[in-house]
Structure formats: structure tokens, C-alpha cells
C-alpha positions as CSV (number, residue, x, y, z in Angstrom):
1,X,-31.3,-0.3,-3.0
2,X,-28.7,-2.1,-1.5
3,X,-25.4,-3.6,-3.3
4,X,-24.9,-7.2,-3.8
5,X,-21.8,-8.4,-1.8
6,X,-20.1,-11.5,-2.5
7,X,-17.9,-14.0,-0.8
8,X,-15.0,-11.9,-1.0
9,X,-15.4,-8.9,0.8
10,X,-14.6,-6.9,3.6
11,X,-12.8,-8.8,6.4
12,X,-12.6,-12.2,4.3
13,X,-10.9,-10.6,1.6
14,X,-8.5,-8.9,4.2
15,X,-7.5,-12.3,5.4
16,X,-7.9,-14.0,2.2
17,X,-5.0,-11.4,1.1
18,X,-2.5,-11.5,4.0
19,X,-2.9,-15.3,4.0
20,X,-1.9,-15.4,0.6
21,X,0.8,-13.2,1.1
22,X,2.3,-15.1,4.1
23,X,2.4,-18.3,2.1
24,X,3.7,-16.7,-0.9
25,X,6.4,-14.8,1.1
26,X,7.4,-18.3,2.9
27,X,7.6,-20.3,-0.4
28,X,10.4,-17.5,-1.6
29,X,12.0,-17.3,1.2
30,X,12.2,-21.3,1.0
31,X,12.7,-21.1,-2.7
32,X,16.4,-19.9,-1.5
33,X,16.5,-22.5,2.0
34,X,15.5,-19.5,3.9
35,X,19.2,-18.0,3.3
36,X,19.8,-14.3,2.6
37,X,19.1,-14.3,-0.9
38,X,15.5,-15.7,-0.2
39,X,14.9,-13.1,2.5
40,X,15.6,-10.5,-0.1
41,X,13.9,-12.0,-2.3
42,X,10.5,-11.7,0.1
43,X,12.0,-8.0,0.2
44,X,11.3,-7.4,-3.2
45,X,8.1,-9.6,-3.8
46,X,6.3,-7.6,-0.7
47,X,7.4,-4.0,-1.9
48,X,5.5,-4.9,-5.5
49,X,2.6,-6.8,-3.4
50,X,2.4,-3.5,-1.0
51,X,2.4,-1.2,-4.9
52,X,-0.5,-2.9,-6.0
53,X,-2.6,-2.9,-2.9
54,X,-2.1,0.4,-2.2
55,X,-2.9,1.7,-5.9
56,X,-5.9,-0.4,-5.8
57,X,-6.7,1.3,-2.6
58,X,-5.9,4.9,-3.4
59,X,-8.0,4.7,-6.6
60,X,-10.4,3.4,-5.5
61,X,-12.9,6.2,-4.8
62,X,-11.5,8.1,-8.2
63,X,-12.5,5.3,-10.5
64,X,-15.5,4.6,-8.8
65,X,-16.8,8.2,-9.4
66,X,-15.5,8.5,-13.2
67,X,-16.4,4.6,-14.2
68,X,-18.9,3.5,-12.2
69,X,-19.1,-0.4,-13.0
70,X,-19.4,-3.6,-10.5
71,X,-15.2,-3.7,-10.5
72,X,-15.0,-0.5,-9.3
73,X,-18.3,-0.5,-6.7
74,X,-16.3,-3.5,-5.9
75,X,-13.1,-1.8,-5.5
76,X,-14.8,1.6,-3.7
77,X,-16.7,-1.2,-1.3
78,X,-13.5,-2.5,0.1
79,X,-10.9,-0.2,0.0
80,X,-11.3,0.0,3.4
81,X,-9.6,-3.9,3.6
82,X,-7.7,-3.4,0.3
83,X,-6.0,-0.7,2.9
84,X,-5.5,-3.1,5.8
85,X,-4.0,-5.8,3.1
86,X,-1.5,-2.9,1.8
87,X,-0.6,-2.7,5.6
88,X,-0.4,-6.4,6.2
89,X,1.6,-6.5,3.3
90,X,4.3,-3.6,4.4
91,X,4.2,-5.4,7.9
92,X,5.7,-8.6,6.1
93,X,7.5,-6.5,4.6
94,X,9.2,-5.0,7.5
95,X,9.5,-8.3,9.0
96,X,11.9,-9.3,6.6
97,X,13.8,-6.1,6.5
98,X,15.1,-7.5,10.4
99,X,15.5,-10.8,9.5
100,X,17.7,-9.7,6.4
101,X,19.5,-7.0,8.9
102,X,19.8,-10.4,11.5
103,X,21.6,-12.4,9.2
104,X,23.6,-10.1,7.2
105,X,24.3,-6.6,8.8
106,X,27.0,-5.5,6.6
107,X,24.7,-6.1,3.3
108,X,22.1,-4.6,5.3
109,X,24.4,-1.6,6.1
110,X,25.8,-1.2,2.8
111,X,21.6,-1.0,1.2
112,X,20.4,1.1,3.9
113,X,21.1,5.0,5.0
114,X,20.2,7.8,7.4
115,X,17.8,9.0,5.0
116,X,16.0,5.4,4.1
117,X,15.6,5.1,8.0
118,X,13.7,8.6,8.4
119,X,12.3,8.3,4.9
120,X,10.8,4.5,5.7
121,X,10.6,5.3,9.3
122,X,7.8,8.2,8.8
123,X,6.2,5.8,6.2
124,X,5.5,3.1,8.5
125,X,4.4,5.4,11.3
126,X,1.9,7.0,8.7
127,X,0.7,3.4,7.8
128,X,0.4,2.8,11.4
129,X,-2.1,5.7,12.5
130,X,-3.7,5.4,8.9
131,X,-4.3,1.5,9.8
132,X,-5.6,2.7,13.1
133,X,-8.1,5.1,12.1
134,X,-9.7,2.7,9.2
135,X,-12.0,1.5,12.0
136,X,-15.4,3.2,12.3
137,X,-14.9,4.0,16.2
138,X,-11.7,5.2,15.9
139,X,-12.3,7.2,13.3
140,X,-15.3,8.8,15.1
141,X,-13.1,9.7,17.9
142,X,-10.5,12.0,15.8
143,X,-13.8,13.3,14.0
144,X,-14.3,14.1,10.0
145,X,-12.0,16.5,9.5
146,X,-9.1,14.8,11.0
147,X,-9.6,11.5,9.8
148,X,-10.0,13.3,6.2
149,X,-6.3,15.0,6.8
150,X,-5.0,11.9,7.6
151,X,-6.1,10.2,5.1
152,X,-5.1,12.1,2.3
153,X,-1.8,13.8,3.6
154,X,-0.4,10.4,4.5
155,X,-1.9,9.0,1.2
156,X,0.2,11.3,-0.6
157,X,3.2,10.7,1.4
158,X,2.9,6.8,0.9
159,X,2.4,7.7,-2.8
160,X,6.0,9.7,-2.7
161,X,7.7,7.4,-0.8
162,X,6.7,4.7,-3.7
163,X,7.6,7.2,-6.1
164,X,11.0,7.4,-4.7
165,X,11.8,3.7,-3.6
166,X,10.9,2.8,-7.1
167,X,12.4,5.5,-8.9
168,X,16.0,5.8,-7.7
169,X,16.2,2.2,-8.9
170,X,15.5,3.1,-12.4
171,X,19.0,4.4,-13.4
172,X,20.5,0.7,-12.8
173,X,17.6,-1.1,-13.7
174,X,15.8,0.8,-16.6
175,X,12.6,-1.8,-16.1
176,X,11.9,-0.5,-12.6
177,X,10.7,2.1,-14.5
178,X,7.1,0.3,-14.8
179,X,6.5,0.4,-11.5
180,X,6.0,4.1,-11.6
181,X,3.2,3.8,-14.2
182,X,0.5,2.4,-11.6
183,X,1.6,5.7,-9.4
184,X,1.3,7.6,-12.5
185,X,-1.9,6.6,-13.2
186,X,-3.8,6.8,-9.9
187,X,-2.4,10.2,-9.6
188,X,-4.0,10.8,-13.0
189,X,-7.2,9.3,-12.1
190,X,-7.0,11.5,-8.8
191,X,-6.5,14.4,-10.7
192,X,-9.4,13.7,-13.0
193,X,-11.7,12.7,-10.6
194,X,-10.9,16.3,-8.6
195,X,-11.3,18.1,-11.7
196,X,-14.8,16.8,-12.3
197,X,-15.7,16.3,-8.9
198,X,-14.2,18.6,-6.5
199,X,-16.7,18.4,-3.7
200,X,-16.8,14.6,-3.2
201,X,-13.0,14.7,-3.8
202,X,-13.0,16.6,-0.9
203,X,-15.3,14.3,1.2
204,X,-13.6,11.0,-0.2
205,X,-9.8,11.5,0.8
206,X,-8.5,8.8,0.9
């Protein structure tokens, strides 16, 4: 029997997301007359936009296998574009990273390091070959297996690198601290779902 879809799905809810998150990240940045301070503030408001998407998008199989329900067929349906909006998202993102390093290099200097450029470096390439290989031909061409690998290694990695971003904040500002809970919990979920399942854990990577 085949699932109901509604109005929001698949590619309209990809560009029902990014457009939001363009005309959210403009009204910051104008919030502050598109100085500095508004840029960083985009900054900010994209890294937390990027957490959510990609939680909702790594759980997604895991919560669709232990509670099936219409949120989570819903959220197993489109994690696919829930993907691509986590992608859009970190592209915004990045796009304000330059313009804050354009108009302020020495603030830009003194918040950045070797290690953030490697660290953030590797995480945008993995987003990049993970965006490109969320299509059904490309997939296809590096085969199961691969595209599996992929998926999953560079998951994980994304999963870290959130782990760390948010977490080496926490010492100066204790309340950065819930933004490791939604990590937290779709590694638990993971977990669980692996315990339970292991075969399809295996098949569903991503």
C-alpha cells in the first residue's frame, strides 16, 4: 500500500527550508545593519539551524524503526531533503564565515585556528560528497557498499565535529551544554535501534 504524501515533501520541503533559512539569516544580519555583529549573529543562528537538520536527519531511520508513527514515516520519507536542508544550511553558513573574515580579519583571526580550518575543512568536504551522492544516479554509480560507507563514516564525523564545536563552548557558556543533548540522543536512538536491529542498521546507514 503506498504512503500518503503531503504538501511538504521531498523537494518542496527542501526549498521550503533553505528559503526560510535565507530570509531568516538576512533579517539577522539586518537586525544589526548588516555590520559585524549581525554577520555573527547569522554565524550562530545557522550552526543551531545546521544541529537540528542534521539530528532530524541522522535519526531519522532509527526512530522510524523503534516508533513507527506518521512523524517518523514522515521523517524516514525525507531524510533524504532533511539532508540537503542541513547542507543548505552549513552552505549559509559558510557564506557568512567569509563575509565575517571580509570585514573583520583580525576578529576572524583571533576565533579561528589551524585546527578549526582542517577540523571544519574535512567537514565541509564530507558534506559535499555526502550531498553529492544523496541523488539516486549518483549513488548508483559508487554502488551500495560505498554509498553505505559514506554515509555512515561521514555521518559520524559530522556528528563529532558538532560534538566538539558545541562542546568546547561549554566551559564559558555552561548553557551550550543543551546543544549536546540532541547529539546525545540520536546517538542513543542509533544505538538502540542497532541493538534491536542490527541487519537493517546495517542496510540504513545513514
Amino acid at each position: 500500500m503506498s504512503q500518503r504524501q503531503g504538501w511538504l515533501e521531498g523537494w518542496r520541503l527542501l526549498a521550503a527550508l533553505s528559503l526560510s533559512l535565507i530570509v531568516l539569516s538576512l533579517w539577522i544580519a539586518s537586525m544589526r545593519h548588516f555590520e559585524v555583529e549581525g554577520v555573527r549573529m547569522v554565524i550562530r543562528f545557522t550552526a543551531r539551524s545546521s544541529l537540528a537538520l542534521f539530528c532530524l536527519a541522522f535519526s531519522a531511520a532509527a526512530l522510524a524503526r523503534l516508533w513507527p508513527n506518521a512523524w517518523t514515516r514522515w521523517q524516514r520519507r525525507n531524510r533524504r531533503y532533511l539532508g540537503l536542508s542541513f547542507a543548505a544550511s552549513h552552505a549559509i553558513h559558510a557564506a557568512a564565515i567569509v563575509v565575517f573574515a571580509w570585514m573583520d580579519p583580525a576578529s576572524f583571526a583571533e576565533a579561528t585556528s589551524v585546527v578549526s580550518y582542517i577540523f571544519g575543512g574535512l567537514g565541509y568536504v564530507v558534506i559535499m560528497v555526502m550531498s553529492a551522492t544523496s541523488f539516486d544516479r549518483t549513488a548508483a554509480l559508487i554502488g551500495p557498499r560505498a554509498w553505505r560507507t559514506l554515509h555512515l563514516v561521514g555521518g559520524y564525523y559530522l556528528w563529532f565535529q558538532f560534538l566538539v564545536s558545541f562542546g568546547k563552548r561549554v566551559p564559558a557558556m555552561p548553557l551550550h551544554a543543551a546543544f549536546l543533548i540532541p547529539l546525545l540522543i540520536v546517538l542513543a536512538l542509533r544505538m538502540i535501534a542497532m541493538a534491536r536491529h542490527p541487519r537493517a542498521q546495517t542496510v540504513a546507514a545513514g
